[in-house]
VOPAGU-2260 file (C-alpha; in pm, 1 decimal, decimal comma):
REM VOPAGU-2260
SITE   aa  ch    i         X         Y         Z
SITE  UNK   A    0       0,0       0,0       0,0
SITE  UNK   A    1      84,4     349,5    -115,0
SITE  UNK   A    2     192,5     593,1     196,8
SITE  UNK   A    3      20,3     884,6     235,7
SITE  UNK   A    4     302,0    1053,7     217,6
SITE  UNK   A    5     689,9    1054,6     157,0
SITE  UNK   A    6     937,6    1234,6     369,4
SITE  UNK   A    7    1287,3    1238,0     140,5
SITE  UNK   A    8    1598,5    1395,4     372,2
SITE  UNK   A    9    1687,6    1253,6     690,2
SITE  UNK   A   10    1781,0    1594,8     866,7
SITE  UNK   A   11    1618,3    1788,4    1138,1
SITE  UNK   A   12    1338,1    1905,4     906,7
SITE  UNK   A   13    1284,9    1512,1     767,6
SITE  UNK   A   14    1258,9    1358,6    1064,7
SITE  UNK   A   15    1035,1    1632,7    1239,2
SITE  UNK   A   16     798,9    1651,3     956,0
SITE  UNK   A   17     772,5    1268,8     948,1
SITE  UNK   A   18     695,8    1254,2    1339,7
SITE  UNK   A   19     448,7    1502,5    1250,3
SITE  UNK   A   20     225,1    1385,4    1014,2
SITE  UNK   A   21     246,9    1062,1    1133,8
SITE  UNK   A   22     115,0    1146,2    1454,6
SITE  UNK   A   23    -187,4    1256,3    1298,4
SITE  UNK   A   24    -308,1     935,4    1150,9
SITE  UNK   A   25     -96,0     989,0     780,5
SITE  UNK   A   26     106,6     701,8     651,8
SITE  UNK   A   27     462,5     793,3     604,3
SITE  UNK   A   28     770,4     653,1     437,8
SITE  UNK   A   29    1120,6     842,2     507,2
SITE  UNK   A   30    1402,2     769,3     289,6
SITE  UNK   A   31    1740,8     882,3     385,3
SITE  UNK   A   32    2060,7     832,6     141,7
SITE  UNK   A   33    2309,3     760,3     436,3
SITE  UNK   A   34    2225,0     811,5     816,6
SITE  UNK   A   35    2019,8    1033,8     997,0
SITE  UNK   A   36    2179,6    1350,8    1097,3
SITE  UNK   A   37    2479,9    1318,1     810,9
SITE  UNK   A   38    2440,1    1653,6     718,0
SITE  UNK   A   39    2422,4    1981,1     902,7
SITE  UNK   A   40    2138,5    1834,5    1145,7
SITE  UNK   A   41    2447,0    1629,7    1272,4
SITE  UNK   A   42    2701,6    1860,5    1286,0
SITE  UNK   A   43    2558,8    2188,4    1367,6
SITE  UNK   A   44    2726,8    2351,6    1675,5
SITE  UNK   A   45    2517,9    2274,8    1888,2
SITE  UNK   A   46    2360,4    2533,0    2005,3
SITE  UNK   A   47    1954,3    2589,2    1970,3
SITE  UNK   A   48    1906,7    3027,1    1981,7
SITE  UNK   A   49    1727,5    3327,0    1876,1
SITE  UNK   A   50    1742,2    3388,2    1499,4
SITE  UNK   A   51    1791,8    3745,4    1532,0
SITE  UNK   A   52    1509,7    3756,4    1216,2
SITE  UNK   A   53    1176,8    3877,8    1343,3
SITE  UNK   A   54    1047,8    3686,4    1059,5
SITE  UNK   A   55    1199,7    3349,5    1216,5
SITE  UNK   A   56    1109,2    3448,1    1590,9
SITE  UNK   A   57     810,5    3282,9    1599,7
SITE  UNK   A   58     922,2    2928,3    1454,0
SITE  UNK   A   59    1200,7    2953,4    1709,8
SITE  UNK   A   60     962,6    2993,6    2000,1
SITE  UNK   A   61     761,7    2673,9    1850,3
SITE  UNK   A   62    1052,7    2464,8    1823,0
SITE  UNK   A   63    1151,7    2522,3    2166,9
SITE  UNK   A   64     824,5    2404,0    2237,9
SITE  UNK   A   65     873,3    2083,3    2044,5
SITE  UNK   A   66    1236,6    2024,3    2234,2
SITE  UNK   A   67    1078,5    2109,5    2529,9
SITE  UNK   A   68     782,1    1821,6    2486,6
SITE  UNK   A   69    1020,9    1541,5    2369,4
SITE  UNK   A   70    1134,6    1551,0    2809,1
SITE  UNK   A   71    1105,6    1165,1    2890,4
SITE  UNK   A   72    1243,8    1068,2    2559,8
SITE  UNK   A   73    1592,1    1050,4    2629,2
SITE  UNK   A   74    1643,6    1389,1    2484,6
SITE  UNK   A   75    1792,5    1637,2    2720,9
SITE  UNK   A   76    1687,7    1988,3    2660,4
SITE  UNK   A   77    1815,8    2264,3    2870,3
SITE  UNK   A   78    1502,2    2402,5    3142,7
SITE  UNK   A   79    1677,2    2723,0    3112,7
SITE  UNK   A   80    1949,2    2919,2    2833,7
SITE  UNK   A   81    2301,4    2926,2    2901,1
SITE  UNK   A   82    2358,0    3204,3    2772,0
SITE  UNK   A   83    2488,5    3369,9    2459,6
SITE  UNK   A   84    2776,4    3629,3    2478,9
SITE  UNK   A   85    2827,8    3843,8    2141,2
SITE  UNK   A   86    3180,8    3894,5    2142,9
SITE  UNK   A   87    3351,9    4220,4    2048,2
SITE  UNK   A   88    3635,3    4478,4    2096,1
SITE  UNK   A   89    3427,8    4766,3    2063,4
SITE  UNK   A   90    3270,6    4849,0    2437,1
SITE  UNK   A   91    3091,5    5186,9    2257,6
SITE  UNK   A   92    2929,4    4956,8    1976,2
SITE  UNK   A   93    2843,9    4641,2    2192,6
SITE  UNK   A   94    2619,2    4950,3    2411,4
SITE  UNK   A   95    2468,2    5080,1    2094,5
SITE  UNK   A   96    2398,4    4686,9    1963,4
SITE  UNK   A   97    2229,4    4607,1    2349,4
SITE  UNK   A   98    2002,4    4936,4    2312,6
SITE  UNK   A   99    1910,2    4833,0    1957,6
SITE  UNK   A  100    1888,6    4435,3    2056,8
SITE  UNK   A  101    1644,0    4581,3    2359,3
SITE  UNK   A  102    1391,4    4748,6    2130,9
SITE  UNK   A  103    1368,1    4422,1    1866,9
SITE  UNK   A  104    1377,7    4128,8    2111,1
SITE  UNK   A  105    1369,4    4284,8    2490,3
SITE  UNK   A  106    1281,7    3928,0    2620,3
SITE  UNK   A  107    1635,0    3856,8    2557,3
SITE  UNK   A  108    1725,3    4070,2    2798,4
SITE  UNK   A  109    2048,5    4231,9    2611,9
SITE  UNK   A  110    2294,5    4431,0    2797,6
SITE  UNK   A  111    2662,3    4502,7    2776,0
SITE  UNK   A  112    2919,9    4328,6    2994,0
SITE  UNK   A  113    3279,0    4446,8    3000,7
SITE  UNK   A  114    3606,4    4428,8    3281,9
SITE  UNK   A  115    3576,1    4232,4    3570,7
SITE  UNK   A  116    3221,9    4141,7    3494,0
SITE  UNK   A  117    3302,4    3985,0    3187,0
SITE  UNK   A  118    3564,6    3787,9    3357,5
SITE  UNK   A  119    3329,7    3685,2    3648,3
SITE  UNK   A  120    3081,1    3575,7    3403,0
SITE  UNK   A  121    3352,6    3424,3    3174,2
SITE  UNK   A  122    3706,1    3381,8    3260,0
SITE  UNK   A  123    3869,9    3192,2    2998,5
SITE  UNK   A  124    3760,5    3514,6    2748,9
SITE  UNK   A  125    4047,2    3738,8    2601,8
SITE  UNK   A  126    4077,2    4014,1    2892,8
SITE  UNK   A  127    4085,1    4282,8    2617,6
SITE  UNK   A  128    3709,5    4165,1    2521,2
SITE  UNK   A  129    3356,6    4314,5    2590,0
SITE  UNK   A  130    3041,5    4138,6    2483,1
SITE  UNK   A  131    2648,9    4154,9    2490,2
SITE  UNK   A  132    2471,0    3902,4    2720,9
SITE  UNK   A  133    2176,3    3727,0    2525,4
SITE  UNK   A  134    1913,1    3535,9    2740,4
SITE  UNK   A  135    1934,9    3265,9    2459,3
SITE  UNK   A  136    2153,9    2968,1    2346,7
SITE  UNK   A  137    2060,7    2638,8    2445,0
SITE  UNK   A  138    2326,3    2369,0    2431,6
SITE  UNK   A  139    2292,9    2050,8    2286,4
SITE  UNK   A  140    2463,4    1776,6    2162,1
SITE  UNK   A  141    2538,2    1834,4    1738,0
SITE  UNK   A  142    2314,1    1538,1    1678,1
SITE  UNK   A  143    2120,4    1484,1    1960,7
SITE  UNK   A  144    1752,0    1698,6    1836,6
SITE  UNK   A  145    1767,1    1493,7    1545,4
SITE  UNK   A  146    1801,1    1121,4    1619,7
SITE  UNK   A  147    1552,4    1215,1    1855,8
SITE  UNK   A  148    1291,9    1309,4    1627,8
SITE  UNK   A  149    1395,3    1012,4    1391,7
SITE  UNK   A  150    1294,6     804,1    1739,4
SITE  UNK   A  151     981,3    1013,6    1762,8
SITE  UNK   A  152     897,1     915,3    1388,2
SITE  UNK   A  153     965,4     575,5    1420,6
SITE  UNK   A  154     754,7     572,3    1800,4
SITE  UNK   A  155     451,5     712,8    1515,8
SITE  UNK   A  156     515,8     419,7    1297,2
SITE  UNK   A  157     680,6     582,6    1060,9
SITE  UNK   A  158     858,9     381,1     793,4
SITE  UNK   A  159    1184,1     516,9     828,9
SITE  UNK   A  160    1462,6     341,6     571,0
SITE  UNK   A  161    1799,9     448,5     578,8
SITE  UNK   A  162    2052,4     374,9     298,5
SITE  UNK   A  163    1751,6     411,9      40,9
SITE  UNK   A  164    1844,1     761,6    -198,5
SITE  UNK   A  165    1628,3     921,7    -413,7
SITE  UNK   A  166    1750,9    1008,5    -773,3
SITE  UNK   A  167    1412,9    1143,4    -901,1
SITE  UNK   A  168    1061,0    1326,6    -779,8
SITE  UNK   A  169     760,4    1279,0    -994,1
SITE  UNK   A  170     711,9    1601,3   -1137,7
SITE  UNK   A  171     309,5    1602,0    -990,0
SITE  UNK   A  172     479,4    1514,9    -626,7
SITE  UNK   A  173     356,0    1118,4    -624,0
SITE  UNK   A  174     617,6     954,0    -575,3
SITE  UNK   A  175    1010,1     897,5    -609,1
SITE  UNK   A  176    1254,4     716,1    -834,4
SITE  UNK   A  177    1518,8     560,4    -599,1
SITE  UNK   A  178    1869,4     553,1    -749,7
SITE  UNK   A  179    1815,8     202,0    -826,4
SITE  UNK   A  180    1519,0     236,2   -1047,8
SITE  UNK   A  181    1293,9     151,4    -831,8
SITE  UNK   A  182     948,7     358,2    -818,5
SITE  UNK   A  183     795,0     441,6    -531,9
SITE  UNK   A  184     409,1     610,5    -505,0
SITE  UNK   A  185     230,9     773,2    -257,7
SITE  UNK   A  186       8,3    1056,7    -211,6
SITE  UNK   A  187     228,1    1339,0    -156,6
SITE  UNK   A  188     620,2    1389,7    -139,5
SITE  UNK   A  189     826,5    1654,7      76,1
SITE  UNK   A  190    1166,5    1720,7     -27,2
SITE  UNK   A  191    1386,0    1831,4     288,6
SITE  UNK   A  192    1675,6    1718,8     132,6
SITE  UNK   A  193    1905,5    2033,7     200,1
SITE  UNK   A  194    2130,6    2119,7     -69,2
SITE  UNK   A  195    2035,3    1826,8    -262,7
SITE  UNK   A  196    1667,2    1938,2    -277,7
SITE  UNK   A  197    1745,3    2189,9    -612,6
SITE  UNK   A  198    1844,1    1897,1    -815,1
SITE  UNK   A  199    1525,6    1684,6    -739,1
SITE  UNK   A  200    1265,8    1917,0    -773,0
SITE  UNK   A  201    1436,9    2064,9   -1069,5
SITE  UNK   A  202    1640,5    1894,3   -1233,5
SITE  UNK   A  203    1696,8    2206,3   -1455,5
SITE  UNK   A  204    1877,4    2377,0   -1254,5
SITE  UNK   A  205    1666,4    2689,4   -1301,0
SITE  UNK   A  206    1588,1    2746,4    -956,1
SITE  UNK   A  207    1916,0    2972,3    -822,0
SITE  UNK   A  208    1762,8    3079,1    -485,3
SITE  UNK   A  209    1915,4    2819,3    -235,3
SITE  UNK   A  210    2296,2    2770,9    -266,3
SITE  UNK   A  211    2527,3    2495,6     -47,9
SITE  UNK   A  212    2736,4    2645,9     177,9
SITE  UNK   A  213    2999,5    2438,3     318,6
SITE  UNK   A  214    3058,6    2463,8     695,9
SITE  UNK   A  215    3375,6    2341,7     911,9
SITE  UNK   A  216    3337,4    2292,3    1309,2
SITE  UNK   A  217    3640,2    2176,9    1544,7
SITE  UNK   A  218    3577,2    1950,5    1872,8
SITE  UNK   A  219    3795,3    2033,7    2141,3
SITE  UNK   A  220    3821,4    1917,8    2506,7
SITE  UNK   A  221    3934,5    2175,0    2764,6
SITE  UNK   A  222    3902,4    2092,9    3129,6
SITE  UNK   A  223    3708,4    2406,5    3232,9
SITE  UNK   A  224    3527,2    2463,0    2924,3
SITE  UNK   A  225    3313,2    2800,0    2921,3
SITE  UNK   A  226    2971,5    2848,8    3049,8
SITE  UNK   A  227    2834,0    3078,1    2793,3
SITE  UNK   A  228    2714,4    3013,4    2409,9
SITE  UNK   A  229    3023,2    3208,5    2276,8
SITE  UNK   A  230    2986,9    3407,0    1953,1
SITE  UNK   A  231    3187,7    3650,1    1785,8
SITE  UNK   A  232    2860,5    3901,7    1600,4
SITE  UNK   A  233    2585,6    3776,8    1494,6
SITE  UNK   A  234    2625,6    3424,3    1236,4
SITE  UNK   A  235    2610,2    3497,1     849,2
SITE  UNK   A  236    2296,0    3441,6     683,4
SITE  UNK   A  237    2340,1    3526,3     353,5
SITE  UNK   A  238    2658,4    3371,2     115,9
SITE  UNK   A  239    2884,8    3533,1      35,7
SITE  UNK   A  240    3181,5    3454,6    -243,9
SITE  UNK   A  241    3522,5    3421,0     -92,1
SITE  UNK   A  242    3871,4    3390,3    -286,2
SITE  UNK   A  243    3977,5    3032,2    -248,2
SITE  UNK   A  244    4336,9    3060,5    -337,6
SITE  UNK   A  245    4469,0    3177,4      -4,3
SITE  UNK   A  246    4216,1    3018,0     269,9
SITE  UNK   A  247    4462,5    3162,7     524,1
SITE  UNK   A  248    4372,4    3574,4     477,7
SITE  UNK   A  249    4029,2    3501,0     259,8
SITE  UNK   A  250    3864,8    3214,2     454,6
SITE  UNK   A  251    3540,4    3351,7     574,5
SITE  UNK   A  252    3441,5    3217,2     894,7
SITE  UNK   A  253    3301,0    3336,9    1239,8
SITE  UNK   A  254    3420,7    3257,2    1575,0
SITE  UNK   A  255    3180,9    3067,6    1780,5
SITE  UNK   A  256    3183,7    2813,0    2068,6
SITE  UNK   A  257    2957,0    2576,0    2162,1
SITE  UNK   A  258    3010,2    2323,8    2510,5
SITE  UNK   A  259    2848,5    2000,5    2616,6
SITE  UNK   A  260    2966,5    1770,6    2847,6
SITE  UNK   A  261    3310,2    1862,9    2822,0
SITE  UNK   A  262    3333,0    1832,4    2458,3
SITE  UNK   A  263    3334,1    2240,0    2301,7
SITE  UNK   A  264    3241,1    2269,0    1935,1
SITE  UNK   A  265    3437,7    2569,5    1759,0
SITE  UNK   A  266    3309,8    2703,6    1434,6
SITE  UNK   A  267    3266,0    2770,6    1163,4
SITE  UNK   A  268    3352,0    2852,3     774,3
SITE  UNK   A  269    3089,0    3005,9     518,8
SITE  UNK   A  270    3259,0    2883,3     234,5
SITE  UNK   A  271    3092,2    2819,2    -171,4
SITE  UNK   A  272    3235,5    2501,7    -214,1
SITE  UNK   A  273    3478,9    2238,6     -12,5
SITE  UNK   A  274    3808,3    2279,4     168,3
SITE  UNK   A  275    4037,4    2051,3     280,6
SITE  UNK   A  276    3946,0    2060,5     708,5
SITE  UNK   A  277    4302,4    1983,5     752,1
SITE  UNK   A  278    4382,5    2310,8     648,4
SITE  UNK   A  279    4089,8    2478,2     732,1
SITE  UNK   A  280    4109,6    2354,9    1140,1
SITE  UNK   A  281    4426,4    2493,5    1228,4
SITE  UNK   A  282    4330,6    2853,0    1124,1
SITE  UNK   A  283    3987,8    2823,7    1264,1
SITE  UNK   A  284    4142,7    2736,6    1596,1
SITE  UNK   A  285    4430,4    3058,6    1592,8
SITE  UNK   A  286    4104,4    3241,3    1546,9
SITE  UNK   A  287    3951,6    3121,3    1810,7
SITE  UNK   A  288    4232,5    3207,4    2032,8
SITE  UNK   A  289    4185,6    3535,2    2000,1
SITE  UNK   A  290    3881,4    3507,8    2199,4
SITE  UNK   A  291    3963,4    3230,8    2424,6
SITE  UNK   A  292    4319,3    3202,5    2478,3
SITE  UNK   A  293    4352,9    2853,9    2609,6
SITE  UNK   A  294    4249,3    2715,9    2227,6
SITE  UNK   A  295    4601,6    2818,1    2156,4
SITE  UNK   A  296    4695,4    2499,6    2279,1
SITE  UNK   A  297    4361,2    2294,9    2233,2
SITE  UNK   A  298    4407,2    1940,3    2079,6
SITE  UNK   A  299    4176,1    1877,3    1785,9
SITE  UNK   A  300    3954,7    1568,8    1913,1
SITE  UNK   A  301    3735,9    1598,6    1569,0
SITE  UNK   A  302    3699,5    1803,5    1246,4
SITE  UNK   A  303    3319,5    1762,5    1079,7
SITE  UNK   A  304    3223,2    1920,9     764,5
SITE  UNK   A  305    2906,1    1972,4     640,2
SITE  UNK   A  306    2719,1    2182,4     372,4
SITE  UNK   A  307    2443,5    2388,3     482,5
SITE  UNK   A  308    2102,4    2437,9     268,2
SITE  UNK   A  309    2170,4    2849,6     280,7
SITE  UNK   A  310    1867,7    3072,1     104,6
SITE  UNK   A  311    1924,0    3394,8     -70,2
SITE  UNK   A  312    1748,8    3567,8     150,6
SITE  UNK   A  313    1863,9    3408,0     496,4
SITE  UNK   A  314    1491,6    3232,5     526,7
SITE  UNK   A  315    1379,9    2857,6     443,2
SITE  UNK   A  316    1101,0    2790,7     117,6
SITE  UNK   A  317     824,3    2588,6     232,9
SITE  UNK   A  318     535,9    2490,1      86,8
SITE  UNK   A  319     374,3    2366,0    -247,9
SITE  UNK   A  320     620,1    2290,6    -524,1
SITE  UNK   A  321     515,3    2545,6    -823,6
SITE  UNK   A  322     315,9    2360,5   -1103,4
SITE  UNK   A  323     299,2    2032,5    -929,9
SITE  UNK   A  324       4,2    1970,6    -695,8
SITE  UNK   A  325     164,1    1718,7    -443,8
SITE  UNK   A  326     503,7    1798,5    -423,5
SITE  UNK   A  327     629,0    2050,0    -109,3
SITE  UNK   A  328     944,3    2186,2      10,4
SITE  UNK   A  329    1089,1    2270,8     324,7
SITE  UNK   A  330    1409,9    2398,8     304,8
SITE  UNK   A  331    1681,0    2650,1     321,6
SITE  UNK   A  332    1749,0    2739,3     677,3
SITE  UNK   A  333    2111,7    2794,1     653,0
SITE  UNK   A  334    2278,5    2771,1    1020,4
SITE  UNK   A  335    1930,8    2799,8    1186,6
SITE  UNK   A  336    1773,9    2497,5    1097,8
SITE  UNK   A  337    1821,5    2353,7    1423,4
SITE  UNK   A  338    1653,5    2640,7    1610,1
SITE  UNK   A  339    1392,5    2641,1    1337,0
SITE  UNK   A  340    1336,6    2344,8    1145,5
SITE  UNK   A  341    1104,7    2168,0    1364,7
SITE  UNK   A  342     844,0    2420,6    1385,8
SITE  UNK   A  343     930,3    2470,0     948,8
SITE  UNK   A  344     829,1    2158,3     969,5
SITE  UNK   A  345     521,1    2144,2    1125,7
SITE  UNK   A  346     396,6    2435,6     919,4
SITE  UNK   A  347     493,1    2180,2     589,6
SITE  UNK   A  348     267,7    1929,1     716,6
SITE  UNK   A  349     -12,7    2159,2     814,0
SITE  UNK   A  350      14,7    2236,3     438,2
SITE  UNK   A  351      44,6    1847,4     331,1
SITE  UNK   A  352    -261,9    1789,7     527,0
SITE  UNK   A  353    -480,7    2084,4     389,6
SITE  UNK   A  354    -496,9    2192,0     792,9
SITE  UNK   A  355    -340,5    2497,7     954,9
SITE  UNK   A  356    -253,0    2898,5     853,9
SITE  UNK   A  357    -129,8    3014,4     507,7
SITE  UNK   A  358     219,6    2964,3     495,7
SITE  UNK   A  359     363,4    3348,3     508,0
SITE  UNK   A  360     498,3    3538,3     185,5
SITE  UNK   A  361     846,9    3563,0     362,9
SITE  UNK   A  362     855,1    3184,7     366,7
SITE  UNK   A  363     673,2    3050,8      80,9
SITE  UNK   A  364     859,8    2818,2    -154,3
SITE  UNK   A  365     684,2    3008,5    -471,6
SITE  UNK   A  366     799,4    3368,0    -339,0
């Protein structure tokens, strides 16, 4: 028999979406071409926070909701935020970024710390360094949110297959052609795919509005690893080209740190296409030094790469597939698809299922 519906992508957005819609009486089959989590689901930093996109605010409220209701599972989600400190040299402009941060998101509670409070709060921090405080950032393991939705699917009776890839969609969103030539129908199909989604829904190559954007993370041990989400900004959202002949001055990346039972995460690279981590980790961690100076002498434990599903615009596509009447999207969520993609996802199955809002025009897959 036919499922109601097929889930192709095994990420965050996947698995969530098949838990979903399974838990409300639809049949689903989720194929996944190699594990669950093997993308940026699995090797995010780490950290679940505020998007800093009013737009996104409200799908980051719902997925804490979701991680908050999955207590009992096995999944351990944070009662309360660590903490996110936006890192900076500039004591004048962190005060100016708090007073704006106050007026767009005041239940983050923003204010500048600098001195002897920002050692207090932080001591392993660069004494040179002020920062804003964020009432956000919720560690968690890389992969933890999204094996435990896979287990949430599978609890719904969810036929989840791993090792099964997809090389085609029907173009009226039936069904799939695995790579092996084998067809498979059902009522509807939602492409989550990440990066790879372009290809299958068109095949073309038309569509130009989601580009991959390859990521690089470091795990380090220290013994007193910091408290605090650690951050240097605010994370890129948009791509942006970088000269790939000399990673070492041109390599676009942004300081952050991420810290979960002893293990710290250090990221991460915005890159167009692939480097070699081997190169990229040992300038990624003389960055980090600069904030924390103990990195100096961390020992790499693990380099992960990944390539991130990164929009145009900073903001996922979900939603019906133009021209085809059961094929949807959900997509595009660039380094915030683990603060975001659950509650993406949910809003793809309210669509699936005929139930729910209108998708907004800032998130539609047709805008």
């Amino acid at each position: 028999m036919k499922p109601d519906l097929i889930v192709v992508g095994g990420g965050i957005v996947g698995c969530s979406a098949a838990a979903f819609a399974a838990e409300r009486g639809a049949s689903v089959l989720l194929v996944e071409a190699t594990e669950i989590g093997a993308g940026a689901s699995g090797r995010n930093s780490g950290s679940v926070q505020y998007p800093f996109d009013p737009v996104l605010a409200e799908l980051h409220v719902r997925t804490l909701e979701i991680y908050r209701g999955l207590a009992g599972s096995g999944f351990d989600f944070p009662a309360q935020p660590a903490g996110l400190l936006l890192l900076t040299d500039d004591l004048a402009d962190a005060r100016d970024r708090a007073d704006a941060l106050m007026g767009e998101a005041p239940h983050l509670a923003p204010r500048a710390v600098t001195g002897s409070d920002l050692a207090d709060a932080e001591p392993m921090l660069a004494a040179d360094l002020s920062a804003i405080l964020l009432q956000t950032g919720y560690p968690i393991p890389p992969e933890a949110a999204t094996r435990a939705m896979a287990e949430r699917a599978a609890a719904a009776r969810a036929d989840v297959r791993i090792g099964v890839g997809v090389a085609a969609v029907g173009g009226d969103g039936r069904g799939v052609t695995l790579r092996d030539g084998t067809r498979l129908d059902g009522g509807a199909v939602l492409v989550a795919a990440g990066p790879w989604t372009p290809a299958l829904v068109d095949p073309s190559g038309a569509w130009q509005l989601l580009r991959p954007t390859h990521g690089v993370t470091l795990q380090v041990q220290l013994a007193s690893p910091p408290r605090h989400v650690l951050e240097e900004g605010v994370v890129h959202t948009i791509n942006r080209p970088v000269e790939e002949s000399d990673p070492g001055s041109d390599l676009e990346s942004t300081f952050s740190m991420v810290s979960v039972g002893g293990t710290s995460t250090i990221g991460s690279t915005f890159l167009p296409s692939a480097l070699d981590p081997t190169t990229v980790a040992p300038i990624l961690l003389g960055r980090a030094a600069r904030f924390v100076p103990a990195l100096g002498d961390g020992v790499i434990v693990r380099a992960r790469v990944c390539i991130r599903p990164q929009s145009v615009d900073g903001r996922p596509f979900v939603g019906a597939w133009p021209g085809a009447d059961r094929l949807f999207v959900c997509v595009g969520h660039g380094p915030w698809g683990i603060s975001t993609g659950p509650a993406t996802a949910a809003m793809a199955v309210d669509a699936i299922l005929g139930e729910g809002r209108a998708i907004p025009a800032d998130l539609s897959a047709t805008r």
